[in-house]
N, C-alpha and C positions, 0 to 999 in steps of 0.2 A: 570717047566716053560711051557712044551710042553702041559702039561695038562691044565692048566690056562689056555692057548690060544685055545687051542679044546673045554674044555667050555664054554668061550665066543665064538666062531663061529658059535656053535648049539644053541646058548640063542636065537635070532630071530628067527629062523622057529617056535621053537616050540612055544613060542607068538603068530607070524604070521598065527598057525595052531589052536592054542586054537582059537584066534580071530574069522576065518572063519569058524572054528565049530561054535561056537555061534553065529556067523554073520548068519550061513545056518536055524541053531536050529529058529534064533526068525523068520527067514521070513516064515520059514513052520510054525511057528506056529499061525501067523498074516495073512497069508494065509487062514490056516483052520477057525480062528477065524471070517476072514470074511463070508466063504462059510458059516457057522452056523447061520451065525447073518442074512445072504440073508437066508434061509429060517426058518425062527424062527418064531413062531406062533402073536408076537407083530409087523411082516409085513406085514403076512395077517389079521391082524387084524385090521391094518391102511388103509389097501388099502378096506377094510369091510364096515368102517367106511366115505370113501370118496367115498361113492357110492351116486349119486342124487338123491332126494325124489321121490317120486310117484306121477304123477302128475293128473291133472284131464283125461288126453287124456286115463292114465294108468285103471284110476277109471271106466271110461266110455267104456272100451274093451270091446268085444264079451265076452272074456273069463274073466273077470275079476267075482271074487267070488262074487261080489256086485249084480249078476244074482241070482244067486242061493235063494234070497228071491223077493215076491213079490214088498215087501215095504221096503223102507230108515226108515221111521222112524211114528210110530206110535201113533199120540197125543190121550193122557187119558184125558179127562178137562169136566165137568159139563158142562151141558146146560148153567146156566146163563152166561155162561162165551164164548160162541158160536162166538160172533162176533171178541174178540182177537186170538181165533185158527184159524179163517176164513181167518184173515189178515196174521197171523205166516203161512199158511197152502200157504197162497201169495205170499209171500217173498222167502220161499221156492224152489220150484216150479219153479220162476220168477230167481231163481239162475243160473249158467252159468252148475252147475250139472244138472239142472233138478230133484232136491229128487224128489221122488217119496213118497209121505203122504197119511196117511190110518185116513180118515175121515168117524167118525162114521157113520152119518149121511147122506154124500155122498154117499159113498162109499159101505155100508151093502146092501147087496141083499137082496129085496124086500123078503118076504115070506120064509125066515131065521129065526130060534131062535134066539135071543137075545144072548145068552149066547156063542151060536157057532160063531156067527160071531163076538165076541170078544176076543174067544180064538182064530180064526183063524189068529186072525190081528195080536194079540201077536206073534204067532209061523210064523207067513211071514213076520216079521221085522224086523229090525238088528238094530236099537234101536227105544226107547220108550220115548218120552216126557210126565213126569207128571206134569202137570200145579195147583200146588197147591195153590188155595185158597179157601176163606169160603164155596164157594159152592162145592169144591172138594170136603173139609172134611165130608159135611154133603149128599153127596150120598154117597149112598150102593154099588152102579155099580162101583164107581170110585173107592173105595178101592179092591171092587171085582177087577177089572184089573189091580191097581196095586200089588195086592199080586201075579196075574197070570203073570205078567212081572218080580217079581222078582223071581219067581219058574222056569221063563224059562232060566234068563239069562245064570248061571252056565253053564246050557247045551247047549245053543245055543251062546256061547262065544257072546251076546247082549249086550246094553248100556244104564242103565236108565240115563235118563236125569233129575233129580227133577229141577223145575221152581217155586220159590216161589214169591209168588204176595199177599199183605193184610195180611197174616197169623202171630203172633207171633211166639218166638220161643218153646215155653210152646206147641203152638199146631199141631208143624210138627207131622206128624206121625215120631212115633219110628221106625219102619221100616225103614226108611230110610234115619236114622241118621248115617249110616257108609258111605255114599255117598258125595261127594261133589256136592251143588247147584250155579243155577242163582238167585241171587235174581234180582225180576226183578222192578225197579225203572225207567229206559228208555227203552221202550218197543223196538225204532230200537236197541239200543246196547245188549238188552237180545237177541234179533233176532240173532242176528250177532251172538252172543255167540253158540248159540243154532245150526245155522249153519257149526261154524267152529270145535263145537266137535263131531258133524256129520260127518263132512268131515275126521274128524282126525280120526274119527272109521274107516272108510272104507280104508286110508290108512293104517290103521295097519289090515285090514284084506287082502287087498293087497300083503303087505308086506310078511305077515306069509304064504299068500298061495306059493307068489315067493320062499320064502327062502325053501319051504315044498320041493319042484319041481329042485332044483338046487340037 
């Protein structure tokens, strides 16, 4: 009998002591599990992710990479086709960026080759509009620049822009069929177009340069 009663009088602690062992066991371990989870690489990744865009103030800084070339963006397009780049070259310009456009014919300094003040425009631009239609295709010059705009871009992390206008699809050039274009049917909304993946280059060269720098 004496023992009966002795082991039922030690039954509760020992309960009462498993218990608070594993009562102690899970808050250390709900503890650690928090500290892991606050620095776990999918917090900083979210806190990465809810950073604000780049804006034009950022675009337009002393130091923003957008310096580092002469020109925004460098229209390739045949003469007959001079008075829609004149207006695209307007719209531009008339922007709240200000691009900065490498116009052939503006632009080339007087008593220059040909040839060098085409390449030069290519390698000072950070992208390239090529405004293809029938008159692109059938100049020589204009393919000359675009093959030089697509041999720079690789290197100069650049952006062709292709701009189709008139042209079937039988006569895009090959070259620059791995590209996505504008086709252009409303000349303000290809504008626009043509603008905002301007702008959208230079925030991601913004971007790359901030993140190079952190």
């Amino acid at each position: 009998g004496w023992f009966r009663r002795l082991l039922h009088k030690h039954k509760p602690s020992s309960v009462e002591s498993s218990l608070s062992t594993s009562h102690s066991t899970s808050s250390s371990l709900s503890s650690s599990s928090v500290e892991s989870s606050s620095s776990s690489p999918s917090t900083s990744l979210a806190r990465s992710i809810g950073r604000s865009p780049v804006s034009v103030l950022d675009i337009s800084a002393s130091g923003s990479p957008r310096w580092t070339k002469s020109y925004d963006v460098c229209i390739c397009h045949s003469e007959v086709d001079l008075e829609l780049v004149e207006e695209l070259v307007s719209y531009l310009e008339g922007q709240p960026e200000s691009f900065r456009c490498f116009l052939q014919l503006r632009d080339a300094t007087p008593g220059n080759a040909v040839m060098t003040e085409l390449c030069d425009a290519v390698q000072n631009s950070h992208c390239w509009v090529m405004l293809i239609t029938p008159g692109f295709l059938q100049d020589p010059w204009c393919k000359y620049q675009m093959h030089q705009a697509l041999a720079e871009a690789p290197l100069a992390n650049g952006r062709t822009i292709p701009v189709v206008k008139d042209v079937d699809r039988k006569d895009y050039p090959r070259e620059l069929r791995n590209l996505y274009y504008i086709y252009m049917v409303l000349k303000e909304k290809s504008f626009k177009q043509i603008r905002d993946t301007v702008f959208r280059y230079l925030q991601e060269l913004c971007r790359s340069s901030t993140s190079g720098t952190e």
